[in-house]
N, C-alpha and C positions, 0 to 999 in steps of 0.2 A: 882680459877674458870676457867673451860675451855672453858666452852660456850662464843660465842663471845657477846660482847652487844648487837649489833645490834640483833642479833636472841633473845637475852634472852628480849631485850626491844619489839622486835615482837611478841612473845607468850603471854609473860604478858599481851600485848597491845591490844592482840588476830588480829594481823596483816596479820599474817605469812599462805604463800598459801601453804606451804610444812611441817609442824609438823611436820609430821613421819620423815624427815630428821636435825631434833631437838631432837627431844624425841625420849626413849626407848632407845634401847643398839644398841653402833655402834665401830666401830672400830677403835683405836685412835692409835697415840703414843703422851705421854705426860711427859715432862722433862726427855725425852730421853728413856721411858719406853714403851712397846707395852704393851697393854691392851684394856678393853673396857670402854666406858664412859657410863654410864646411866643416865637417866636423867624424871622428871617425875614433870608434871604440875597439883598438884591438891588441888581440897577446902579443907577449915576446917583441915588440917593434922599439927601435932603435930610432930611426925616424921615416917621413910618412909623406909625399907629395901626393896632387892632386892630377892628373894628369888629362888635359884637355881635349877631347877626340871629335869635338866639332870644326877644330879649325887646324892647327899645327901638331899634330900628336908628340913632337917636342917640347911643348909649351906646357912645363910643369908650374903647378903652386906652390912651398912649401906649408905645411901647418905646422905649429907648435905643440908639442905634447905639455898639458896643463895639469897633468893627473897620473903618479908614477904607475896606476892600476893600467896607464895605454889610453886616454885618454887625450884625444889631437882632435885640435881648432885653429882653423884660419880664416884670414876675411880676404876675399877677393873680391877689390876694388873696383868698378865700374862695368861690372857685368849684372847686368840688371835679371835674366834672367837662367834660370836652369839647365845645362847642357850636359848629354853624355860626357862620363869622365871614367877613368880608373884610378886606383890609388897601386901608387907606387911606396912599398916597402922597401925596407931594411930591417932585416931581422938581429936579434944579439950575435946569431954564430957567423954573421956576415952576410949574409943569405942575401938576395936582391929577388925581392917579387914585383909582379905589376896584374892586378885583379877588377874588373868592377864589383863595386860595394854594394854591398847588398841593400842598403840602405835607398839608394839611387833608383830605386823602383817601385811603380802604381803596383796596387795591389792586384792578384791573379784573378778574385772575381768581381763581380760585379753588385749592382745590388738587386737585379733580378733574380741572378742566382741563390743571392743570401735571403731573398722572399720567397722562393722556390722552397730553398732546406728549412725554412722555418716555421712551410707549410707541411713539411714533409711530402713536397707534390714532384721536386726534381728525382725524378723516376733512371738519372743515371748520376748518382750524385758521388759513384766514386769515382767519378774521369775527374771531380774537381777537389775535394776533399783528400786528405792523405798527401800521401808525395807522389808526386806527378811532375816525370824528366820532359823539359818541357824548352822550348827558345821564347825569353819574353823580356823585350825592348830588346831585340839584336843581340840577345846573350844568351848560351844555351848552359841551361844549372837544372834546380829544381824548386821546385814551390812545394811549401807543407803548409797545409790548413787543418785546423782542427777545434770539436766544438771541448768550448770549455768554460761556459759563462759566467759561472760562479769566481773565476780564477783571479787574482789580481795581477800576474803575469805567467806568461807561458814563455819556455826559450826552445829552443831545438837543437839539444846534445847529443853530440856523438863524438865517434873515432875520428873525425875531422877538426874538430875544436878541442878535442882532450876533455872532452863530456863535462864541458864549465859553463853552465848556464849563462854566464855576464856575457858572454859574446856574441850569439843568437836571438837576442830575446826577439818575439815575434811579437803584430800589432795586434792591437784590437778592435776587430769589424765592429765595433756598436754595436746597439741591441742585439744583434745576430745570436752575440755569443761564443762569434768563429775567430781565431785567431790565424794572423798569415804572415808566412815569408818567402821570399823569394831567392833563393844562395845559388849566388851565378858559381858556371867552374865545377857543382859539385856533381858526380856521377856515379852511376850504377855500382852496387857493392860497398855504398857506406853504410855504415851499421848508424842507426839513430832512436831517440827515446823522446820524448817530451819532458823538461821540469817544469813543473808544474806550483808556482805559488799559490797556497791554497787563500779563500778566503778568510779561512779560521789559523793563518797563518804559519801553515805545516808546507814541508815542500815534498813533493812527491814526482815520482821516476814511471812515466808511463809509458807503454809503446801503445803505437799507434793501430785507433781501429781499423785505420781502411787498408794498413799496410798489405804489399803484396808478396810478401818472403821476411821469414823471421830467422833466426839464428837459434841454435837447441838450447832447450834447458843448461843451468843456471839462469843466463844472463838474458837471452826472451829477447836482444832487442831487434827492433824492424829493420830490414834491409832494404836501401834505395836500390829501386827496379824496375828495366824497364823489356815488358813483354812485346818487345817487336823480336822477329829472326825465324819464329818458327811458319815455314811454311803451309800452311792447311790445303790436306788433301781430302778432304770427306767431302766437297760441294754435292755428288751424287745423292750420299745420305742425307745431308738436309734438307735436300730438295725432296728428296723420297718421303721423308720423314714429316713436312709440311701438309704432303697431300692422304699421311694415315689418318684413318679416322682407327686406333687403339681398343676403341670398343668391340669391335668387332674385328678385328686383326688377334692373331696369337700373341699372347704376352708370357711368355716363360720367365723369371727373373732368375737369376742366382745372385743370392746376397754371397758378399763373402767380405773377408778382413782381411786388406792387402798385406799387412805385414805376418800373419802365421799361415797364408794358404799352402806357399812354400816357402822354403830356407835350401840358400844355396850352399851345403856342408862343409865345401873345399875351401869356405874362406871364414870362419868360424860361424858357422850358423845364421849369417845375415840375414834379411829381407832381400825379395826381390825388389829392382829399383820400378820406375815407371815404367819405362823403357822395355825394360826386361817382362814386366808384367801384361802389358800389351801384344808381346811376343806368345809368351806362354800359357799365361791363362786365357789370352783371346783364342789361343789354338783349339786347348781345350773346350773352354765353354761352346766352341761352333760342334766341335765333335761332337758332346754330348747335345747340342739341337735349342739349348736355350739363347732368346732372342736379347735379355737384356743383360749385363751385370750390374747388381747393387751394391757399392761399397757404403761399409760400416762408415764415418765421417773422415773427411779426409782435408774440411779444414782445419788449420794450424790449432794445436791443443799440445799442454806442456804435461802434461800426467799420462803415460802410457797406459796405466790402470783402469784411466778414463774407455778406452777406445774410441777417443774422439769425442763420447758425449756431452765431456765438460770444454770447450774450445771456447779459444780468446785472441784468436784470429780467423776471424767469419769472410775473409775476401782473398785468404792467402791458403795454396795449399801449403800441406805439412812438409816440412824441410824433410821429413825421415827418406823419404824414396824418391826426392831427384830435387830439381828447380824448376820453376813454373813452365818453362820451357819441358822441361822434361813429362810434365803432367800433362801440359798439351798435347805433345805425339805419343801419350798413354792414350786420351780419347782418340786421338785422332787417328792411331791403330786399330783399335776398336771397332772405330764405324770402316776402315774400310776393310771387316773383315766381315762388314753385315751386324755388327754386333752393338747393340745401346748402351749408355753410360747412365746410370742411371746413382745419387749420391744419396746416404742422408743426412740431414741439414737437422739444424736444433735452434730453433727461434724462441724456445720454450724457456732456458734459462740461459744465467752463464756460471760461471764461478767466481771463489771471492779471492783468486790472487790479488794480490796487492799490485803486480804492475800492469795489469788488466784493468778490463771496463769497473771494476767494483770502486764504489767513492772516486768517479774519475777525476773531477775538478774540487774534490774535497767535499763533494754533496752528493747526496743519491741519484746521479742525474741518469744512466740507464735504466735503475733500478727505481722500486718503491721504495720511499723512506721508511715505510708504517710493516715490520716481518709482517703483519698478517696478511700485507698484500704481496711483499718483495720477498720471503724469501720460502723456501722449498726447505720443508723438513724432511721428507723422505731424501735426499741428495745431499744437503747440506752448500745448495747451491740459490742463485739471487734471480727474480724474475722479474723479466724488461718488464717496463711501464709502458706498456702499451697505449697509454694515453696522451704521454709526448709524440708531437709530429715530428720531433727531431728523428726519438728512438724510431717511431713504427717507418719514417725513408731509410736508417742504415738498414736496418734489419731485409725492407723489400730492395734496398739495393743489394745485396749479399746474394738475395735470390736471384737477380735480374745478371748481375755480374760473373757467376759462376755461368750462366749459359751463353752473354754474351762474349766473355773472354776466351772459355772452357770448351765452349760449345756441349756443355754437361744438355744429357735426353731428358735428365725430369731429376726433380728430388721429391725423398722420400722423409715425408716433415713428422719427427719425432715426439713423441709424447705430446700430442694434438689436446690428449681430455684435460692433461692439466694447463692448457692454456684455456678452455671453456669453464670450466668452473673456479669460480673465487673461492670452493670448500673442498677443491680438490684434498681428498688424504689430511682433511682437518675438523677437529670436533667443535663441536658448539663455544661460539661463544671465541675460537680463532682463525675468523674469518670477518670481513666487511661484505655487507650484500652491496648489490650494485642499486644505482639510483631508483628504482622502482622496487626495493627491496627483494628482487632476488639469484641468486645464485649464479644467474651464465656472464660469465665475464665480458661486456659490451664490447670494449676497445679489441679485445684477444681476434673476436670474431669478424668484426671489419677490418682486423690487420690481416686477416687469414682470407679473406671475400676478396680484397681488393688486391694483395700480392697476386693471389693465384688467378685473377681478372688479367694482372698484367703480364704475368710469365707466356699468360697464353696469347693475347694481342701482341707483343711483342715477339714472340719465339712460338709460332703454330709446330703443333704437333710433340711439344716436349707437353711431359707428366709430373702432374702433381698428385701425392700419393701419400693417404694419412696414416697413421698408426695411431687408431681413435679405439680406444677401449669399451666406450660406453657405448648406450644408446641413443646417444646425439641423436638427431634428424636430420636428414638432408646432405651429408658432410658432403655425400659427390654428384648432391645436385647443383645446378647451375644456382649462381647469388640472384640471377633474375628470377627464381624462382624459391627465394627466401631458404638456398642449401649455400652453403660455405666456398665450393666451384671444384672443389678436387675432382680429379679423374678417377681415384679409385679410392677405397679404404682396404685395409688388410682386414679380413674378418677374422678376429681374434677369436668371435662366439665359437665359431666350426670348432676353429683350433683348440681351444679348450674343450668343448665337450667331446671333438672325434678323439685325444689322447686320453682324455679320460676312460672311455669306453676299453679302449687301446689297451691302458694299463692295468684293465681288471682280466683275470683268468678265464681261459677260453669257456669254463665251465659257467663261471657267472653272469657272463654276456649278458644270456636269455632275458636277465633282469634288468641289464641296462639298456635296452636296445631302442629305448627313444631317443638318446643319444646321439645315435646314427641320423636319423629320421628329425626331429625336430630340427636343426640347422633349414629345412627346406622351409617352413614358416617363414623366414625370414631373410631367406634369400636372395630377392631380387628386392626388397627395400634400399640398397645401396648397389653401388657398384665396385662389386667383391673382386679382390685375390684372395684365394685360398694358399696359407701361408703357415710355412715351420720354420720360425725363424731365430736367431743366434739366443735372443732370451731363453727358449727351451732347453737350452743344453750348456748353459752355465748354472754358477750359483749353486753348485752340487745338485742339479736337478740329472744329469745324467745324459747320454747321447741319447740319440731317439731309438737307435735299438736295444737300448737298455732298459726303455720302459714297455717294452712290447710284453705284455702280461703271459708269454708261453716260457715255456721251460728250453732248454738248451740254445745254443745259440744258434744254428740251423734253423730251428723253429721259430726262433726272434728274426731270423732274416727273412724266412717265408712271411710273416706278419707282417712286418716292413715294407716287402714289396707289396703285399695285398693292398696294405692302406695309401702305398703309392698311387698304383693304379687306381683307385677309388679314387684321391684329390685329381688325379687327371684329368679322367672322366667327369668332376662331379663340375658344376656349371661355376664358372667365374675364372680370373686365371691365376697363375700361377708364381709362387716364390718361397724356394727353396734354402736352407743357409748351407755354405759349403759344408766338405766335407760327409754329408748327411746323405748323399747321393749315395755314399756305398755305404754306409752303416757306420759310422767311425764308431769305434766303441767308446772309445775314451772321451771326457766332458773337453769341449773347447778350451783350449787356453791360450789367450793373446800375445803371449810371449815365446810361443812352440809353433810346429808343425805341423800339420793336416798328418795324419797317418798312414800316408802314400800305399805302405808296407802290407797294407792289409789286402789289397789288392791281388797279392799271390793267391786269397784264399779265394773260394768259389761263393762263400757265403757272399761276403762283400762284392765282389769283382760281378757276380749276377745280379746284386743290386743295382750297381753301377748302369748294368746294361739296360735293365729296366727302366730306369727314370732314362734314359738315352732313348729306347725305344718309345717309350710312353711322349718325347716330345716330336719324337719322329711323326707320330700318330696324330699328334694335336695339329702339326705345322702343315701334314700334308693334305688335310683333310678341312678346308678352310670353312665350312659350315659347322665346326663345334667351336671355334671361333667366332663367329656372326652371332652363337647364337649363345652365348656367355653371359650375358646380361637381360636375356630376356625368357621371364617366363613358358614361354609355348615351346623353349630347346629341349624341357625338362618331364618326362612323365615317368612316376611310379612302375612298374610292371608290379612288385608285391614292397609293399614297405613294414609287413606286420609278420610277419614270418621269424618271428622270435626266439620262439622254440630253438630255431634252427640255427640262429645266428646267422641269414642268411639275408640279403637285402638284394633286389634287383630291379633296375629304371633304365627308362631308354634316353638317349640323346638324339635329336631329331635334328630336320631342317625347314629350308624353305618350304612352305608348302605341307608342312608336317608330314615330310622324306622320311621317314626311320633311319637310323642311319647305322647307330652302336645299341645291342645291347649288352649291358654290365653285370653280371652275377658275382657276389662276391660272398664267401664262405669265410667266417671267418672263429671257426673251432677247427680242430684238428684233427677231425672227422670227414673222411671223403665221401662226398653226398656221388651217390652211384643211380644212373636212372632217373635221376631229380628233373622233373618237369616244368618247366618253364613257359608261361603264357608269350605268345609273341602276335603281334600287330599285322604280320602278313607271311605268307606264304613263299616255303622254299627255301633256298638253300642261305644258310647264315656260317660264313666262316669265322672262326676262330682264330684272331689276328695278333692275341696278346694271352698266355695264358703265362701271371706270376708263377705258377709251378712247374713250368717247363725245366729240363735237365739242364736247358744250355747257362738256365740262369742260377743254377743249382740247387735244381729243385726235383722232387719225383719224377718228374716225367710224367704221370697221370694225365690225360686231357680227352681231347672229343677229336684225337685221328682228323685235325683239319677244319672241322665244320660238323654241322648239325640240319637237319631238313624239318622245317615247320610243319606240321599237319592237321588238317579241318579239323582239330578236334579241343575242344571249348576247356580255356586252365585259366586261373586268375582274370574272371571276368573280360576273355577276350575269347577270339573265335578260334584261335590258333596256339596249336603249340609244338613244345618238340623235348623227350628227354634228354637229359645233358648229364655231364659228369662236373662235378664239382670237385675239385681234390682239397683237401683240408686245408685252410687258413692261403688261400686263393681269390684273386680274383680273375676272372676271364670276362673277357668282350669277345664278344660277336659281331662283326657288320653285315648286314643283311646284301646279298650277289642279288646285283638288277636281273629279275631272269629276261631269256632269250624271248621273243616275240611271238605269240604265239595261239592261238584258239583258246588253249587254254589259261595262258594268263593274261590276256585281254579278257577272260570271262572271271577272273577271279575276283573276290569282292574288296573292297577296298576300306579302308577305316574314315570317317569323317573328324576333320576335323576340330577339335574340340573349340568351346565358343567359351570363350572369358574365362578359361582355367590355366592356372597355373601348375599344379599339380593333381593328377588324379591316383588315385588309390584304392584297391578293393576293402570292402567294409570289413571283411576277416579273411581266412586263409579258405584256399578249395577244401569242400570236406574230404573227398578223395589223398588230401595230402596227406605222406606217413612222416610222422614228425617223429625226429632222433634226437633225445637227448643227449 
């Protein structure tokens, strides 16, 4: 025997952090002889040659098995150095194999790479990390690497080896941290896990972070996989897509949750797959005129309860509705139907499954060790450490790799505020300030600058998109300009205070009616979507037309659409969550169906049609777009008109065009004759009125159109009465008139200088106010 104990009592014992410097052929001299020794640790074998493929591939070695656990050693005499070989078995049932050993192989990276991830600077670090089917020395298998520094051995179990750590074990990179192997022979569709010997000498069953397909609950384990086959047809859109500038392009979204938008009944209530949902919601969502779809999370997460927010596979989608493949030609259906893909992503926490990232190598090494910094008391969930460079490359590779695989338009990065604050939702006293003693979490915010820095240098024209509750500063200015870089935040302010107003009784309005109004203060500090999104309508809060403060539910649909049209119109853009298009009445639930049914009815069905027409209106008219983000799209016509419940502002353009004006009434009260200040002269049609019949509404409206005249209302020179019908909104767009003596003499409005909003100091005294 040449092997020393110690090592051979290692292997067997599956101890040993260095294999490859055990096993396979190395260079000896032995009782006085140079040669090489090989050596070879495996199940089930009967006995074991070495089989020579540099010169006679006849030219077998045998070894001797030294160790009834499979342990086989031989010396080969006068071969001084290392040659391709395979080993040739015999198994107990008789069996005859012939394989290269795994042992027989340099390692898959380098040590540039391993200074890269340890920088967290390799910016694609899951093409090396994970399992990656790959040919390496002339052999085509796979390689699994993985960090785990604390570990005193790592193996790589699976349905391949009968899930027994002693057979696998993998080496270890040095300081790196990273452990590797290389398993010629093995291929797509093996299931595998990491054990994992811990420091504090527990052994633990992980799957892998970077994996690219998992297998469902129970058993969670990674699936080797390899994403070549699907042909990508969208080159159009992403070229189109490079050359948008977003800001000024329409943004409609539709959130929705792939598995309860629909259920296909004839085969017991399933989900639609990928496939399927690219076919039919893409259909849809073009119909109704929205530009992006936004799914709820759709990487891999084992709690359906979650809906994705608690996930513990950040690089894999969800096995529930196809294979990665099948995810691909979801987006890639999508875009060629004109339509974005847009995902949300959760860098914020994870969970504390035990075969997930939580104590992965037996130490806190995603997480903080210290709860007050690592974990999430609202959730009962663990927050990355953003201060490891290992954590903050997975995390921005997750991002980078969902668009460069996926070809995903943007993510949408979840709970943003509790990544800035270290006191997020914690009382005094459990919390750590940060080094300068205060509050905004340093690491969170440069992890947040420098991903969303590279999503966009790498992949122009995809979106990065906060869901930031607070008053942050800056979230969607550029990092060069000391903001975070996001493309947009959701403005959660509006959305709170427009539902609020919303759900008080058309009688009490009067008294909330800053509500309405204050949201424009603060406006264009950010780069706003105005958003009703799936939080609303869970959690026993109700569907949105349950909280509409009228009385029957006609009335709650008239409301609905009013305050549609109002987010349409009102500056920034837009996202919506399904179902909410037509009223669903019922509160969301993840495990059901969208309410299809409701459709029959007019109430719903002319919801429907409205938020459809309302983006028809946004899409075609591409100056309410340009001008979404910028102060000068926005003017008052009366913002103080309380009494009345009645709010009206113009949407302008280039040039301060007039373009829309917006009246919206919103008591149950039909304002008759209600005069309206207007910016210019002449004929203004009526292009949208939520009370229209077809949408199941009164019918009440202004026959068409309305004609401005010389005559001085809400501090303008012009005006014209109109019909409001109750709990309504109606636009106007102002008709270019014909050329002519007289309106080439007509006077014109100037320009306003450095305003963002104007507004009259009170209401015309002339106005007859209706409680």
């Amino acid at each position: 025997m040449i092997v020393r104990e110690t090592d051979l009592a290692s292997i067997v014992g599956a101890m040993h952090s260095q294999p490859h410097a055990v096993l396979g052929l190395h260079p000896v001299t032995w009782q006085g002889k140079k040669g090489l020794v090989a050596r070879a640790f495996l199940e089930n074998v009967r006995s074991c040659e070495v089989v020579d493929l540099s010169s006679d591939p006849e030219r077998r070695y045998p070894l001797k098995c030294i160790h009834p656990a499979g342990f086989f050693e031989g010396f080969i005499e006068g071969r001084g150095e290392v040659f391709p070989y395979r080993l040739r078995v015999a198994r107990g049932n008789g069996e005859i194999r012939q394989f290269y050993d795994p042992y027989g192989f340099l390692p898959t990276l380098s040590e540039h790479d391993l200074y890269l991830f340890n920088e967290g600077n390799d910016h694609f670090v899951y093409r090396k990390l994970g399992s990656q089917v790959r040919e390496h020395g002339g052999a085509k298998g796979v390689s699994f690497a993985v960090w785990a520094p604390s570990a005193r051995r790592v193996s790589v179990v699976g349905d391949f080896n009968r899930w027994d750590g002693r057979y696998h074990p993998m080496r270890s990179l040095g300081a790196s941290g990273v452990w590797e192997i290389f398993i010629p022979g093995l291929e797509p569709g093996a299931k595998y896990k990491y054990e994992i010997f811990t420091g504090g000498g527990k052994l633990a069953l992980k799957t892998d972070p970077y994996a690219l397909y998992f297998e469902p609950p129970p058993h969670n384990a990674a699936i080797v996989w390899d994403l070549g086959g699907h042909e990508w047809g969208d080159g159009e859109w992403i070229e189109r897509r490079a050359k948008t500038n977003w800001g000024s392009a329409p943004l409609s979204v539709y959130e929705a949750h792939l598995g309860s938008w629909k259920r296909m009944t004839q085969d017991g209530h399933r989900s639609l797959n990928y496939r399927e949902t690219a076919a039919e919601m893409g259909a849809y969502v073009k119909q109704m005129g929205f530009t992006h779809v936004e799914f709820m999370p759709l990487a891999e997460y084992p709690f359906e309860g979650s809906w994705g927010y608690q996930g513990t596979g950040f690089y894999a989608p969800t096995h529930r509705y196809g294979r990665p493949q099948d995810f691909m030609a979801m987006v890639d259906g999508f875009h060629q139907q004109g339509i974005g893909v847009i995902m949300d992503w959760v860098p914020a926490h994870f969970p504390r499954d035990a075969f997930a990232l939580a104590e992965f190598d037996g130490t806190h090494l995603y997480e903080h060790a210290d709860p007050r910094q690592g974990a999430h008391q609202d959730w009962g969930t663990l927050i990355f450490n953003y201060g490891r460079h290992e954590v903050r490359g997975f995390l921005t590779g997750s991002a980078l790799a969902w668009m460069d695989r996926y070809h995903i338009d943007g993510l949408r990065v979840d709970a943003v505020a509790s990544m800035l604050y270290l006191d997020y939702s914690r009382k005094e006293g459990e919390w750590i300030p940060n080094k300068y003693g205060g509050r905004e979490n340093i690491e969170a915010i440069e992890f947040l600058r420098k991903t969303n820095g590279l999503v966009h240098h790498y992949f122009p024209g995809t979106l990065m998109i906060a869901e930031e509750s607070t008053a942050f500063g800056g979230v969607s200015k550029p990092a060069s300009e000391g903001g975070l870089g996001f493309d947009f935040k959701w403005n959660m302010g509006w959305m709170h205070d427009t539902l609020e107003y919303f759900q008080k009784d058309p009688i009490h309005r009067r008294h909330h009616h800053n509500q309405l109004t204050f949201p424009m203060l603060y406006q264009y500090t950010e780069r706003f979507i105005s958003v009703f999104s799936h939080d609303e309508v869970v959690h026993g809060k109700g569907a949105l037309i349950l909280k509409m403060g009228s009385w029957g539910m006609s009335d709650k649909a008239r409301t609905l659409r009013a305050l549609y049209a109002l987010m349409w119109l009102w500056p920034g853009k837009k996202c919506l969550f399904m179902g909410q298009e037509w009223g669903q009445s019922g509160e969301w639930k993840y495990d059901g169906s969208l309410e299809w049914h409701l459709l029959q009815y007019i109430d719903h069905e002319g919801t429907r049609l409205v938020v459809r027409d309302l983006n028809k209106i946004y899409q075609s008219e591409p100056r309410l777009a340009e001008w979404d983000l910028d102060g000068r799209g926005f003017e008052w016509i009366n913002a103080h008109d309380a009494d009345n419940s009645v709010i009206t502002f113009l949407r302008v353009g280039p040039g301060w065009e007039p373009i829309y004006a917006v009246a919206c009434n919103f008591t149950p009260v039909a304002r008759q004759n209600f005069r309206i200040g207007f910016p210019r002269l002449g004929r203004w049609q009526e292009v949208l009125n939520t009370d229209a019949s077809c949408y199941g509404g009164t019918g009440l409206g202004n026959l068409g159109g309305v004609v401005a005249e010389a005559k001085p209302w809400d501090h303008r020179e012009f005006s014209a009465p109109v019909v409001l019908p109750g709990l309504s909104t109606v636009i106007f767009k102002w008709e270019q008139p014909e050329r002519s003596a007289q309106a080439e003499a007509a006077p014109t409005v100037a320009k306003p200088e450095g305003k963002k909003m104007i507004a009259p100091k009170k209401p015309h005294a002339s106005r007859k106010k209706t409680v």
